[in-house]
N, C-alpha and C positions, 0 to 999 in steps of 0.2 A: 589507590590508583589501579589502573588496568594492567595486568601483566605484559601487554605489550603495547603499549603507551612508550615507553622510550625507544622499540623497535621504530614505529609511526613516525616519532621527530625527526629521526634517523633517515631515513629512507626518502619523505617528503621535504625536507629542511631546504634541499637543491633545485627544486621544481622551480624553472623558469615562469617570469609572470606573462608570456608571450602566452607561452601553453596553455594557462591555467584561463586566460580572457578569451583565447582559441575554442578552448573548453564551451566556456560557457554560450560563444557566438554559436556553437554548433547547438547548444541545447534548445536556443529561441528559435530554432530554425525548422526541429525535427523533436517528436516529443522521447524522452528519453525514460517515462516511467516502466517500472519492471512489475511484469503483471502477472498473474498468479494461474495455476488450470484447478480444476477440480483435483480434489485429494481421494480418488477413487482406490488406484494402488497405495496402500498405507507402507509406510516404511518399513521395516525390521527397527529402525533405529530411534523409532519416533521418539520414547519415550527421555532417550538419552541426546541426541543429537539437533534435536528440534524445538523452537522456542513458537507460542499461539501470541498471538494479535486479536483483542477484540474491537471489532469494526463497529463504528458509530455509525447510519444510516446519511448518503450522500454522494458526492461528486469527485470521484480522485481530481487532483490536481497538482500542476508543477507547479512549485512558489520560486522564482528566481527573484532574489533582491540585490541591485546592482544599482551603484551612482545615486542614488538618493530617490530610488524609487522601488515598490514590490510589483511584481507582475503574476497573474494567475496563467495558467495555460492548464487546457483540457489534454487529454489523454491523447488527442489527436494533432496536437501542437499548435490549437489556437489560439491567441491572448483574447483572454475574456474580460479583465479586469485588471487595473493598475490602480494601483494606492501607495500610504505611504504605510510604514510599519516600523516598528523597534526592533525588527532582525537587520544583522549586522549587514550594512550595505542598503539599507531599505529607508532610509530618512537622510533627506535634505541636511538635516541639522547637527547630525552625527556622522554621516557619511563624507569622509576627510577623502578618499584618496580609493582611486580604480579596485585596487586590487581588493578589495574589502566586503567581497559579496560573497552571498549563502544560497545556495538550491536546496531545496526542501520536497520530498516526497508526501502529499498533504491529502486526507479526506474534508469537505469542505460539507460544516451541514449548514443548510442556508435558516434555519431555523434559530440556530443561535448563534449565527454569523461568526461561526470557530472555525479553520485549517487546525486540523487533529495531525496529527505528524506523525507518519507512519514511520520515519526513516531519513537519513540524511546524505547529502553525494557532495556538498561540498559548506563550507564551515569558513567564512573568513579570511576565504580565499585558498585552503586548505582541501583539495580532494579526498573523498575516500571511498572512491567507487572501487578499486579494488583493497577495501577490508572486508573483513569479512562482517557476517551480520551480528555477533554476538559484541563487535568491537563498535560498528557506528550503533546500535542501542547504548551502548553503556555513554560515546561521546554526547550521541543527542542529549541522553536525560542528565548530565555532566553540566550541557552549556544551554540549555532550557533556560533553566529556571537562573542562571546569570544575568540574560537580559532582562532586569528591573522592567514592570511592567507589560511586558510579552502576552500575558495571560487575561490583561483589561483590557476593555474596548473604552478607547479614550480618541480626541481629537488627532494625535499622532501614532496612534496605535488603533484603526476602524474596526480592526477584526481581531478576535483573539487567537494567540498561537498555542496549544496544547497538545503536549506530549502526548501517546498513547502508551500503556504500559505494556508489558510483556511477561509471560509466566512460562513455567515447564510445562512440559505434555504428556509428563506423567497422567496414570489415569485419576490420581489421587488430588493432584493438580488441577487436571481439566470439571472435575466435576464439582470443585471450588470456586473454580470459575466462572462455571455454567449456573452457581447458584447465586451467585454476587448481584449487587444492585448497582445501576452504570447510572453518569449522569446525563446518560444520551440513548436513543432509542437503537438498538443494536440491529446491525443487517448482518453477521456474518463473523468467521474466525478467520486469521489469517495465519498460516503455516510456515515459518521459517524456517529452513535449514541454518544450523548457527554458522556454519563457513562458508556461505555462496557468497559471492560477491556482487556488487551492485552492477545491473547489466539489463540494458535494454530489452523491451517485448515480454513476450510469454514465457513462463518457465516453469518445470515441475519441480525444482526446489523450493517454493513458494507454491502454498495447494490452500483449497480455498472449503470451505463448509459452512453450510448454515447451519446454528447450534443444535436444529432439531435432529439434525444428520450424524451426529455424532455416535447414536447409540450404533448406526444399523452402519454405518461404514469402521467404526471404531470398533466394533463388536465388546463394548463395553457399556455396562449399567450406569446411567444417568440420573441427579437427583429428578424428580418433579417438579417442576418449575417453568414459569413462562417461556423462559429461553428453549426447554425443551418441548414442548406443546408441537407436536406436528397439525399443520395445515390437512385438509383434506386431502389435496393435490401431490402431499409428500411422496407417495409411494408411483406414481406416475412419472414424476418428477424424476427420484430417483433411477427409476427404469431407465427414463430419457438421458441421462446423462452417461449410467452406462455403456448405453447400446453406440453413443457416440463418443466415448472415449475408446470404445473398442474397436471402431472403422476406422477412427485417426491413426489406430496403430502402424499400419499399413504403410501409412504416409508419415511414420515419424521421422523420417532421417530429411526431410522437407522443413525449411528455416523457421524456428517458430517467430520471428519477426516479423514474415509472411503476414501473418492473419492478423496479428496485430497494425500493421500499416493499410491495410483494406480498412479498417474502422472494424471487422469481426473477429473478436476471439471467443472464445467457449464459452466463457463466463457473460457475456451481454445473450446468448441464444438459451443458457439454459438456466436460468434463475429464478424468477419468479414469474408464473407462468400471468398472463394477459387475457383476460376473457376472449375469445375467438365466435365472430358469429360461426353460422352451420357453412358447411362447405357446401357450394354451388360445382366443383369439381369433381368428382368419387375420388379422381386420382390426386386431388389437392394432401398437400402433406399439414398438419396442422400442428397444434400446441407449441406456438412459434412464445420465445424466451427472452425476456430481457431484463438488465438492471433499471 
């Protein structure tokens, strides 16, 4: 068990179920995913303090399962989709009683109609948006694989729900990683601090790379391998990202919530770039970026 697993019981055992359903009305309301900036500033502590995320290619998504039904909602607090599901609180047939629902922080590849589960903020009516990140991995992949079936796509289960794993950032680590074979087409790394806590918007204790980026922002040797292959565009790319992580700095003490509630954060303007016809403007600004 987790070394602070009996701290948790402890602490949440008292939580009113007023709050906990309060909780949750505010989550359908306003989207509450926690979203990542580029990983340009690399840590001092990465190697030690920092857990990666390999991202399957897709759609973040909030999964709330509540009363006997699952609900999708996009990044910007939309409900896109309702079904039924085997997370607890998400079926009719299993779903006894209110307080019995899960939030789920989820990448959705419409490909093989999976929610990849980056992360978890509430568990059976259990909160744990303020654990830290080392504590809800270890509970998600704890209570994953308990729900019987979770992982088929069955009449009562449409979509499948699967973990994603997590590794060190050592460099010994990451280039193990970056050589591994995935059962999903990969977009990306995702960067954890192991002690932030689960918290709406943009944040730079969660940073973001795509695997080719690794050598030249990590200043470490990478094997050879698909994941590392740079695109044409990588070195432009990266430039771009720079030049506007360095203006933002200016304006850091500005909510990063902000940019996230407009629908723009860093991550949708500089990612993979979009063919651009020829500018009709001299002064037009180009190589506009999106997920």
């Amino acid at each position: 068990p987790h070394p602070r697993l009996s701290q948790y019981k402890s602490k949440y055992s008292s939580l009113e179920q007023s709050e906990r359903r309060r909780r949750l009305l505010e989550l359908q309301k306003l989207t509450q995913l926690m979203l990542s900036e580029w990983l340009i500033d690399v840590p001092s502590d990465l190697g030690q303090e920092w857990i990666v995320v390999v991202c399957p290619v897709g759609k973040r998504a909030l999964i709330v399962a509540s009363r006997g039904f699952t609900s999708a909602y996009t990044k910007s607090g939309y409900c896109v989709n309702r079904f039924p599901s085997l997370l607890p609180g998400g079926n009719k047939r299993y779903s006894t009683t209110a307080k019995d629902y899960t939030i789920l922080d989820c990448i959705y590849n419409e490909v093989s109609q999976t929610y990849y589960v980056l992360d978890v903020m509430c568990w059976r009516g259990h909160p744990f948006y303020d654990c830290q990140t080392d504590f809800r991995f270890y509970w998600m992949h704890s209570k994953l694989p308990e729900e019987e079936g979770l992982g088929e796509k069955t009449k009562l289960n449409p979509f499948k729900f699967v973990g994603l794993k997590n590794f060190p950032c050592t460099p010994e680590s990451l280039c193990k990683v970056l050589a591994m074979d995935f059962p999903f087409e990969v977009d990306g790394l995702l960067f954890y601090h192991k002690q932030t806590h689960y918290s709406p918007g943009s944040t730079p204790l969660v940073g973001w790379l795509r695997p080719y980026m690794v050598s030249d922002i990590l200043g470490m040797a990478v094997p050879t391998c698909p994941l590392t292959t740079k695109p044409e565009y990588a070195g432009h790319q990266l430039q771009q990202i720079i030049e506007h992580k360095r203006s933002q700095k200016d304006t850091r003490e500005k909510p990063t919530l902000e940019g996230h509630e407009s629908g723009h954060y860093e991550l949708e303007h500089l990612s993979t770039p979009v063919p651009q016809p020829p500018p009709q403007d001299p002064g037009q600004s180009g190589g506009c970026m999106e997920t």
